[in-house]
PDB file of N, H, CA, C and O in Angstrom:
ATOM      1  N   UNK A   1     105.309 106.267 115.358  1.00  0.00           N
ATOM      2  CA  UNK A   1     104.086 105.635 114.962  1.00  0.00           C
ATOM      3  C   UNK A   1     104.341 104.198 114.506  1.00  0.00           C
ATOM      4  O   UNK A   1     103.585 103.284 114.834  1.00  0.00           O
ATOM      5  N   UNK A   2     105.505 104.004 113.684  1.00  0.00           N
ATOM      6  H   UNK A   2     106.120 104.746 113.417  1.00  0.00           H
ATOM      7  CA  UNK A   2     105.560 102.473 113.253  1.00  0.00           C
ATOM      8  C   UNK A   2     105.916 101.649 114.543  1.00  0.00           C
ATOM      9  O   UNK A   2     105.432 100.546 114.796  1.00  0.00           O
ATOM     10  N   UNK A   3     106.818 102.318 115.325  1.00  0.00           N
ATOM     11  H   UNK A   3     107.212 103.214 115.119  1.00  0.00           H
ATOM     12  CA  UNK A   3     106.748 101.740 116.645  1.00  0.00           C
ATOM     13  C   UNK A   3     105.592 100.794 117.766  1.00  0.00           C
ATOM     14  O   UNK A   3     105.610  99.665 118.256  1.00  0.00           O
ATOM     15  N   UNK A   4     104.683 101.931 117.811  1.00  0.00           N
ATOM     16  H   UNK A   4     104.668 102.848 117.412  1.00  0.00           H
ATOM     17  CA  UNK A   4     103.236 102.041 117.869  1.00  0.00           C
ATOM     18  C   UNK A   4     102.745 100.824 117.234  1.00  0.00           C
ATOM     19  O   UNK A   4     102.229 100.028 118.019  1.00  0.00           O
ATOM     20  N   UNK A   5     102.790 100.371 115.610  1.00  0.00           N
ATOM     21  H   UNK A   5     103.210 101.017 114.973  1.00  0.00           H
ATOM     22  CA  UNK A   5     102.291  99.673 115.214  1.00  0.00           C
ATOM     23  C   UNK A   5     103.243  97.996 115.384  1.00  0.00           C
ATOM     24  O   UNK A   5     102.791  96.851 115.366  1.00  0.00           O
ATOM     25  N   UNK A   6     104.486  98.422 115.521  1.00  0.00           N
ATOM     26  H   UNK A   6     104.854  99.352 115.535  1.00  0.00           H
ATOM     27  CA  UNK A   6     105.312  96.852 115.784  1.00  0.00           C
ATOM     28  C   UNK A   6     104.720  96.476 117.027  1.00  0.00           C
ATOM     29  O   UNK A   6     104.010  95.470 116.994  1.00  0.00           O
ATOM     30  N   UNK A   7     104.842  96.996 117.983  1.00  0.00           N
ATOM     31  H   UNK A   7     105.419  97.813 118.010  1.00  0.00           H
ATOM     32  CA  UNK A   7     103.852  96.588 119.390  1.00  0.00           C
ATOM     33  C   UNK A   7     102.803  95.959 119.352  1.00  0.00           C
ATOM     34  O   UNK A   7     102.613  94.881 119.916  1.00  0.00           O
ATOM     35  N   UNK A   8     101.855  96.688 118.551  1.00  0.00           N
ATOM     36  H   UNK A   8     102.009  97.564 118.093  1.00  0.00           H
ATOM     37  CA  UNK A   8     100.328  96.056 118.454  1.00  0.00           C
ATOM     38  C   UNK A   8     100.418  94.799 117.280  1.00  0.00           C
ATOM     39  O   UNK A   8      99.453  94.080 117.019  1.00  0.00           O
ATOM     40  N   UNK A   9     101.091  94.737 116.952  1.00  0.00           N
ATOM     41  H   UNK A   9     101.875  95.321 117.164  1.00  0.00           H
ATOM     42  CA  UNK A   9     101.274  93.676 115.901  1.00  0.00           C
ATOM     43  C   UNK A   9     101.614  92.219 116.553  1.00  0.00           C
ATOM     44  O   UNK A   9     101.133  91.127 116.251  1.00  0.00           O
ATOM     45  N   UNK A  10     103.002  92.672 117.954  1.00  0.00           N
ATOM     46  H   UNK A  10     103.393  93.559 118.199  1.00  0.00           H
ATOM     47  CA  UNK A  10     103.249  91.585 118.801  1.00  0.00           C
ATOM     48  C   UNK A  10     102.258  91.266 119.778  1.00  0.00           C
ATOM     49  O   UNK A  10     102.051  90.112 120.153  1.00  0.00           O
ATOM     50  N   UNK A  11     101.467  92.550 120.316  1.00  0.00           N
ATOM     51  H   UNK A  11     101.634  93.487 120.011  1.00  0.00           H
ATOM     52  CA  UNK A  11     100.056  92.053 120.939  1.00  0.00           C
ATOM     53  C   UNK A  11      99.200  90.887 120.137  1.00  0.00           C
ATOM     54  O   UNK A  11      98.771  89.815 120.566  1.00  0.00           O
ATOM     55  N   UNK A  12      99.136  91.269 119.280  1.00  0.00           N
ATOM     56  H   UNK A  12      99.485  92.139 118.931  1.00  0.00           H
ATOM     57  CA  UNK A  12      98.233  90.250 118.329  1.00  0.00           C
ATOM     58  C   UNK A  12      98.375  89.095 118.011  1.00  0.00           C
ATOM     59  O   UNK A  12      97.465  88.266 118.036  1.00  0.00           O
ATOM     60  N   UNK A  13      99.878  88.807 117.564  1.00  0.00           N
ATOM     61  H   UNK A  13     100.618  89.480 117.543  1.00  0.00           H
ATOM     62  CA  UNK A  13     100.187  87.548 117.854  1.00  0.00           C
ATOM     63  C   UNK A  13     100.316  87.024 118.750  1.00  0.00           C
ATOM     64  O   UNK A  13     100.062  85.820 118.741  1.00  0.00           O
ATOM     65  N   UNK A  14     100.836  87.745 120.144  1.00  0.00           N
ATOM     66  H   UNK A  14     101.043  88.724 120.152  1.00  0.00           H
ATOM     67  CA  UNK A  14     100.761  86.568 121.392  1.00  0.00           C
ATOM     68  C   UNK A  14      99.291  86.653 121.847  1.00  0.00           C
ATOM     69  O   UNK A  14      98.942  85.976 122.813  1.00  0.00           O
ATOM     70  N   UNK A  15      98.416  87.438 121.214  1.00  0.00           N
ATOM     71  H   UNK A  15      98.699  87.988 120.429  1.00  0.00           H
ATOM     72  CA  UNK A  15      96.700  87.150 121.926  1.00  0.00           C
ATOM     73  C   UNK A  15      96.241  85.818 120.975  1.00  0.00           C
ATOM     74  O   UNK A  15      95.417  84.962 121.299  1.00  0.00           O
ATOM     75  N   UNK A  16      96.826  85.874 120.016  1.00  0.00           N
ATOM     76  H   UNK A  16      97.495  86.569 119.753  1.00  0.00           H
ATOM     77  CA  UNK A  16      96.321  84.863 118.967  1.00  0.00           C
ATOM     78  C   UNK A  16      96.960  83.667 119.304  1.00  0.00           C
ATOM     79  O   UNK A  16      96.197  82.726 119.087  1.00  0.00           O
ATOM     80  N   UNK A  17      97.658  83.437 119.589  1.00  0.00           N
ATOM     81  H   UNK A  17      98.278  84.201 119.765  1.00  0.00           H
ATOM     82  CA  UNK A  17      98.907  82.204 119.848  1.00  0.00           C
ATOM     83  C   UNK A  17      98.461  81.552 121.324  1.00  0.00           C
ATOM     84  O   UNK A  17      98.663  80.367 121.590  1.00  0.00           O
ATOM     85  N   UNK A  18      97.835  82.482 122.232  1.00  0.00           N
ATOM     86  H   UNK A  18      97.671  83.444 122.016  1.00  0.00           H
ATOM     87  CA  UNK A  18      97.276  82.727 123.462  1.00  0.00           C
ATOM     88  C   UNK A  18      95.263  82.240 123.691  1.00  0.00           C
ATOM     89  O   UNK A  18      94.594  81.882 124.661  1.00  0.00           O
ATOM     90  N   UNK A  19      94.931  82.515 122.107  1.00  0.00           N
ATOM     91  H   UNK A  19      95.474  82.806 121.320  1.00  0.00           H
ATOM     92  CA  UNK A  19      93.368  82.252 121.925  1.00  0.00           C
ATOM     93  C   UNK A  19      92.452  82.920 122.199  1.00  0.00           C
ATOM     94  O   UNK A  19      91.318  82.443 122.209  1.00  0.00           O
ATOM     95  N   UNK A  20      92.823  84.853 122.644  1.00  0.00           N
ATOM     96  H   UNK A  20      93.745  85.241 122.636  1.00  0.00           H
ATOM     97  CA  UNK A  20      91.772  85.333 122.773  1.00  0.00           C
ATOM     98  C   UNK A  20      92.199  86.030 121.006  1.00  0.00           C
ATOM     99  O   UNK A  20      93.138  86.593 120.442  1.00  0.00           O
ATOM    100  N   UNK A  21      90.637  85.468 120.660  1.00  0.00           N
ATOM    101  H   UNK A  21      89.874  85.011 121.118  1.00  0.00           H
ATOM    102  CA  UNK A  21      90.707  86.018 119.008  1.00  0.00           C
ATOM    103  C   UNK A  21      89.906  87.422 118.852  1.00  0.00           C
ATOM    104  O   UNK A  21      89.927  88.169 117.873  1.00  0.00           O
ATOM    105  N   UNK A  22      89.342  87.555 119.815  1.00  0.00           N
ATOM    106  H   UNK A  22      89.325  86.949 120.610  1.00  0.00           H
ATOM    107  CA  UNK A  22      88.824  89.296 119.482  1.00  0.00           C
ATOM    108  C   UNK A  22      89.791  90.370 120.025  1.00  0.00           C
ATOM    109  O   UNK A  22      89.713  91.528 119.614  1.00  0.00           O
ATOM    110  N   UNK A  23      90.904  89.911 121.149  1.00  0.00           N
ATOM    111  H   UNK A  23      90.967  88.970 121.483  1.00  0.00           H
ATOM    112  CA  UNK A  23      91.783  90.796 121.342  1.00  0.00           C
ATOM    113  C   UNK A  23      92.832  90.530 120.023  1.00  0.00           C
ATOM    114  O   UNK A  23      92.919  91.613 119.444  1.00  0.00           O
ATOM    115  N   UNK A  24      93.298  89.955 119.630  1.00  0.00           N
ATOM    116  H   UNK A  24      93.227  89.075 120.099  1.00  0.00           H
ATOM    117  CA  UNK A  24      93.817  90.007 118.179  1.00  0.00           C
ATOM    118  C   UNK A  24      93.307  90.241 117.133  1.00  0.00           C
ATOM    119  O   UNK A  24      93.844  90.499 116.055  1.00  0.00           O
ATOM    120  N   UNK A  25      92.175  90.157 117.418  1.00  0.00           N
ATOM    121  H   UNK A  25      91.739  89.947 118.294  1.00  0.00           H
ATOM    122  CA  UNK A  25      91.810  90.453 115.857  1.00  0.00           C
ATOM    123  C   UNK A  25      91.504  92.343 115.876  1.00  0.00           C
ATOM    124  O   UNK A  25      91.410  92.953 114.811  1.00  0.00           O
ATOM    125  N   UNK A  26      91.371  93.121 117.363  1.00  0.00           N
ATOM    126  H   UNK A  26      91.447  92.625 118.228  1.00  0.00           H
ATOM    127  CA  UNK A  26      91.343  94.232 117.582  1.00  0.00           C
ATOM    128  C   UNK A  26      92.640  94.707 117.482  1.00  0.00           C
ATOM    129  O   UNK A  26      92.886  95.883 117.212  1.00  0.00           O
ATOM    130  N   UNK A  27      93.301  94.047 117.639  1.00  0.00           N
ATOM    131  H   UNK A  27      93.101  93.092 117.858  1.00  0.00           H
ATOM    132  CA  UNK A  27      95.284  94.928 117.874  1.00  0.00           C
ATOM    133  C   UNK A  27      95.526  94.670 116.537  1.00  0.00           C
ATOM    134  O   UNK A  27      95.762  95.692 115.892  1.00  0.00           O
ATOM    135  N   UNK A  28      95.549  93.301 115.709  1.00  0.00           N
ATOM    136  H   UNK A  28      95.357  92.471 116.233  1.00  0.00           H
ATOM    137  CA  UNK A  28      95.639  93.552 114.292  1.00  0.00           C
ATOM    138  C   UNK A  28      94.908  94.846 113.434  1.00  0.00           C
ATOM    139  O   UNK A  28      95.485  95.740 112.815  1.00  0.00           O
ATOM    140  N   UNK A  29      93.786  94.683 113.570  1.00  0.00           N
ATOM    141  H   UNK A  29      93.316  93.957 114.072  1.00  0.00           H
ATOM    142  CA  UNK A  29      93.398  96.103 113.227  1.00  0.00           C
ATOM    143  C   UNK A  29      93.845  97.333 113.417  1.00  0.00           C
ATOM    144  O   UNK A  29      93.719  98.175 112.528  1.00  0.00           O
ATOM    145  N   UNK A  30      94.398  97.599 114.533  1.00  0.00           N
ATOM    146  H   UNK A  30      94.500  96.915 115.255  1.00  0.00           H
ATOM    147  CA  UNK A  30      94.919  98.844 115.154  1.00  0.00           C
ATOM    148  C   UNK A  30      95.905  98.943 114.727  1.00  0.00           C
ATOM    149  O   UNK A  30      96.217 100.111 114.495  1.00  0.00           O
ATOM    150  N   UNK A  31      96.939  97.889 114.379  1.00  0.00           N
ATOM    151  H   UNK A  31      96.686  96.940 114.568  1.00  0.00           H
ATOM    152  CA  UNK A  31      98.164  97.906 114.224  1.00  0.00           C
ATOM    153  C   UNK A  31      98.311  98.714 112.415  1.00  0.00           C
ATOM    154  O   UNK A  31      98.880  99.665 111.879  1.00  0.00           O
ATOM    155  N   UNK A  32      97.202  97.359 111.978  1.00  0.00           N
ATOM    156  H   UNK A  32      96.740  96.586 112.413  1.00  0.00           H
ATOM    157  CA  UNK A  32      97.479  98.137 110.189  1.00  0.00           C
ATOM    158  C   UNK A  32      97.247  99.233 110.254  1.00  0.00           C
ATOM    159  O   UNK A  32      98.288  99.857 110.047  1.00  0.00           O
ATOM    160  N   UNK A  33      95.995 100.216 110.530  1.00  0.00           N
ATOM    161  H   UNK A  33      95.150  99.709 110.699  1.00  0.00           H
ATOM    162  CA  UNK A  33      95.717 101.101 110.659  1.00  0.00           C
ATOM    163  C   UNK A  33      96.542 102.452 110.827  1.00  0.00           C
ATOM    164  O   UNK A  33      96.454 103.359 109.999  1.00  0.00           O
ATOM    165  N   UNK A  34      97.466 102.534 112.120  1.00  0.00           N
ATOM    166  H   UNK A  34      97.537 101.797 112.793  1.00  0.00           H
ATOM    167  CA  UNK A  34      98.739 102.944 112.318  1.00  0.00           C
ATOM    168  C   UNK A  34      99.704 102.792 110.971  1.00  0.00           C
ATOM    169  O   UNK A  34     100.361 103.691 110.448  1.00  0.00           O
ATOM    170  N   UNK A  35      99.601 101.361 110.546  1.00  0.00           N
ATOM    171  H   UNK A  35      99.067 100.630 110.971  1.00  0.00           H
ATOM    172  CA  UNK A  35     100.990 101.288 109.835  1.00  0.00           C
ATOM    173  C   UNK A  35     100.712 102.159 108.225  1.00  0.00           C
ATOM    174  O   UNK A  35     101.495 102.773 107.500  1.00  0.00           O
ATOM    175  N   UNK A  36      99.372 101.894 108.119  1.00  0.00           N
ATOM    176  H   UNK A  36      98.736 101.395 108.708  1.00  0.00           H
ATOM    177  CA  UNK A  36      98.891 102.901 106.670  1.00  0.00           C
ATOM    178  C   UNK A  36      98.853 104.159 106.840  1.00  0.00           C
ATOM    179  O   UNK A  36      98.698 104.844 105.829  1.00  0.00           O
ATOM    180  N   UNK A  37      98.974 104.788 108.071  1.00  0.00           N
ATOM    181  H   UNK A  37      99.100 104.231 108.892  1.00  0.00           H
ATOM    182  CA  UNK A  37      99.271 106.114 108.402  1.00  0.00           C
ATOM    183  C   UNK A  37     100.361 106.382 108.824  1.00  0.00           C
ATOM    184  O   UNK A  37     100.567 107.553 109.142  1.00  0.00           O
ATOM    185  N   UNK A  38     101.553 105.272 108.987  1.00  0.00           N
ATOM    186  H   UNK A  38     101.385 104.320 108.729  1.00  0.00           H
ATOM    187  CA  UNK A  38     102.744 105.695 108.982  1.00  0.00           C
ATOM    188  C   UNK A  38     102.824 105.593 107.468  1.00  0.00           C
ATOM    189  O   UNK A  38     102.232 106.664 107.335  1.00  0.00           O
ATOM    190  N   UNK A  39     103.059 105.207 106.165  1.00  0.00           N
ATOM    191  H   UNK A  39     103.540 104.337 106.273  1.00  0.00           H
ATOM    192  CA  UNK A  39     103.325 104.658 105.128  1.00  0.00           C
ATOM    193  C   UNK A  39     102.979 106.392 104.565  1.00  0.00           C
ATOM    194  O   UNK A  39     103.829 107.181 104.151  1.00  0.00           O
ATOM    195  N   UNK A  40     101.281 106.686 104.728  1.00  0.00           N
ATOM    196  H   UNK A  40     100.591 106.045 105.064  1.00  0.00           H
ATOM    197  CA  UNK A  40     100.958 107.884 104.395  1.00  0.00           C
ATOM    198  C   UNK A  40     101.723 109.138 104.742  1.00  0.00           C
ATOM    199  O   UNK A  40     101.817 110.016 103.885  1.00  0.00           O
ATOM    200  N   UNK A  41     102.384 109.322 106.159  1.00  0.00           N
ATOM    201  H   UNK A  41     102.308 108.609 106.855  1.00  0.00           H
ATOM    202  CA  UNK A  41     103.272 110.511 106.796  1.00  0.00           C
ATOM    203  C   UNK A  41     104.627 110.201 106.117  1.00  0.00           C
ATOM    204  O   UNK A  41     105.533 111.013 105.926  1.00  0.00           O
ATOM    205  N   UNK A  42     104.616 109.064 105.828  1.00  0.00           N
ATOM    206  H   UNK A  42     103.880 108.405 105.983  1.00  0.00           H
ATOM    207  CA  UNK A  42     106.372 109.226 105.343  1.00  0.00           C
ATOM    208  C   UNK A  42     106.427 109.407 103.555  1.00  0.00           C
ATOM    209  O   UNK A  42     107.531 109.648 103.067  1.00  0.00           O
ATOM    210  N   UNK A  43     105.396 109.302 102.763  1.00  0.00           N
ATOM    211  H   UNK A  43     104.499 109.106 103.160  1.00  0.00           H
ATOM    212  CA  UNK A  43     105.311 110.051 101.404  1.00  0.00           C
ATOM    213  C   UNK A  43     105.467 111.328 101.227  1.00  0.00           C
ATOM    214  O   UNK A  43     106.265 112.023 100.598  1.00  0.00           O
ATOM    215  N   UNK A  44     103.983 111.638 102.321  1.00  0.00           N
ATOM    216  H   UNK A  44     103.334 111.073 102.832  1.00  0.00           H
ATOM    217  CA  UNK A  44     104.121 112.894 102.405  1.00  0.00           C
ATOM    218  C   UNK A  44     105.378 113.709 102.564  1.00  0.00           C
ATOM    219  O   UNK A  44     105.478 114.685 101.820  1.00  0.00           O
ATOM    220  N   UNK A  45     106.620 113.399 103.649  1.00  0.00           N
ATOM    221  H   UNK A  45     106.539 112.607 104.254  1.00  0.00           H
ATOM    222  CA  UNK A  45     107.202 113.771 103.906  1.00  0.00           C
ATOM    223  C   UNK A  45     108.614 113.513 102.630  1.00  0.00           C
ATOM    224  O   UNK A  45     109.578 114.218 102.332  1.00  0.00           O
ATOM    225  N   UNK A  46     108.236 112.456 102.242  1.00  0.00           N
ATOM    226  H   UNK A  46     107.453 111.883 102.484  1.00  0.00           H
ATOM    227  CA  UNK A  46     109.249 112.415 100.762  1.00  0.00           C
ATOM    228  C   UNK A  46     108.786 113.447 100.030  1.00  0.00           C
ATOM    229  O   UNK A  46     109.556 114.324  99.640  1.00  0.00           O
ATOM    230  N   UNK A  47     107.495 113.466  99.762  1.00  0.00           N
ATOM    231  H   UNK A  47     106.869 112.753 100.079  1.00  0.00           H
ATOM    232  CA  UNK A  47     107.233 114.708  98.469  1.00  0.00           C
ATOM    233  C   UNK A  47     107.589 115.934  98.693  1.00  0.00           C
ATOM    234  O   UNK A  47     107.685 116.773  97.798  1.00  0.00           O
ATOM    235  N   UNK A  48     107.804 116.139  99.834  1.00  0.00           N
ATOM    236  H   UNK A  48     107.726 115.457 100.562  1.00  0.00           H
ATOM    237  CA  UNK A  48     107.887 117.473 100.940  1.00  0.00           C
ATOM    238  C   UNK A  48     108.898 118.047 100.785  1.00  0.00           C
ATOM    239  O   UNK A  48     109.060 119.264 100.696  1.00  0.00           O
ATOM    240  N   UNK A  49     110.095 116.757 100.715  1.00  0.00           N
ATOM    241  H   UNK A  49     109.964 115.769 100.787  1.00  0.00           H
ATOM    242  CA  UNK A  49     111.430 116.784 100.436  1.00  0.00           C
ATOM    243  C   UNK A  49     112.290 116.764  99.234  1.00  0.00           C
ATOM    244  O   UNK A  49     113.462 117.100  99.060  1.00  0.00           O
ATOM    245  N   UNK A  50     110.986 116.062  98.109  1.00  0.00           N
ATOM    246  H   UNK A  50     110.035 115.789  98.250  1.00  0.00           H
ATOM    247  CA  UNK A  50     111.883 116.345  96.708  1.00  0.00           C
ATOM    248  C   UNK A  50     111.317 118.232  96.585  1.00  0.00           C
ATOM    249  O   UNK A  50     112.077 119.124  96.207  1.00  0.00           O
ATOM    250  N   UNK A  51     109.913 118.443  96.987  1.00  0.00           N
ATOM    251  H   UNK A  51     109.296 117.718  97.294  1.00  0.00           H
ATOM    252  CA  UNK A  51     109.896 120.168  96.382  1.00  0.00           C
ATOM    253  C   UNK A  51     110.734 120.787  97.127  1.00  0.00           C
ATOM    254  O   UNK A  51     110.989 121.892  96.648  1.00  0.00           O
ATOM    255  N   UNK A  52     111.281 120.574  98.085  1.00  0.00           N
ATOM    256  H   UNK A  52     111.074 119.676  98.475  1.00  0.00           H
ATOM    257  CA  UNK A  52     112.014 121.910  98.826  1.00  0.00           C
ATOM    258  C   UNK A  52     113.588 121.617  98.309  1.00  0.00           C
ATOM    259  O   UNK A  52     114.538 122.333  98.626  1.00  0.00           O
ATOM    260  N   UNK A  53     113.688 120.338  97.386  1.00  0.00           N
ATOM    261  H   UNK A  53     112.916 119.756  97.129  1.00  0.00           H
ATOM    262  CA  UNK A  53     115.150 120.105  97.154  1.00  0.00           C
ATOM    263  C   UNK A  53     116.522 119.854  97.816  1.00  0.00           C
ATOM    264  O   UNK A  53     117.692 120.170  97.604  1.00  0.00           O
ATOM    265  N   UNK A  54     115.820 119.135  98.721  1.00  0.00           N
ATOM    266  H   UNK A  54     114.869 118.878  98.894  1.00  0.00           H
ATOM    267  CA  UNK A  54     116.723 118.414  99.852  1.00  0.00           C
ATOM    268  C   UNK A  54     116.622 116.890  98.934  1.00  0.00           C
ATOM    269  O   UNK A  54     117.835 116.904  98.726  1.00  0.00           O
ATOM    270  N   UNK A  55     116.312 116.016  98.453  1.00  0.00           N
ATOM    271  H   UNK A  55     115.327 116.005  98.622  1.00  0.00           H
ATOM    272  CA  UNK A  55     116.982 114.940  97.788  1.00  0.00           C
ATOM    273  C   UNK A  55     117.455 115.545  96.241  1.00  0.00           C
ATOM    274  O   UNK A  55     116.936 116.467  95.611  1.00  0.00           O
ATOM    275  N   UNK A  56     118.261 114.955  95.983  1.00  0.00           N
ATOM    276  H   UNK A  56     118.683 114.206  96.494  1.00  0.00           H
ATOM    277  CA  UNK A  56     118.913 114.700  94.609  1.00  0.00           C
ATOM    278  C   UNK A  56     118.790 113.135  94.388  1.00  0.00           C
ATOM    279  O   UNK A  56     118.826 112.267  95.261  1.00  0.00           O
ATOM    280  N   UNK A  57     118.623 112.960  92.895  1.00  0.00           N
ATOM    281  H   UNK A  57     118.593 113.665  92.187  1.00  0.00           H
ATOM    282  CA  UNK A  57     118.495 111.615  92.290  1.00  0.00           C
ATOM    283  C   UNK A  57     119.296 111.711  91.439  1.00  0.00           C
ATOM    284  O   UNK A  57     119.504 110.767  90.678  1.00  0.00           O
TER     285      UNK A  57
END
């Protein structure tokens, strides 16, 4: 997924750098979007991991 979102992020800048501003300003969107739902799957998956006691601190 963050993958997903580095892509659309480079879409955006070369649409922007390029001058179509509604295709960037659509892939920017898409991109954060993705990236707050990667941010969200990988907590989850920390919290997931301190209850089952696979990290130590």
């Amino acid at each position: 997924m963050l993958k997903w979102a580095l892509i659309f992020f480079v879409v955006s800048l070369i649409a922007g750098a390029l001058g179509f501003s509604g295709v960037a300003t659509a892939a920017g969107s898409i991109a954060k979007i993705l990236f707050v739902v990667f941010l969200i799957v990988c907590l989850v998956f920390l919290i997931l991991a301190f209850v089952a006691g696979e990290i130590l601190l």
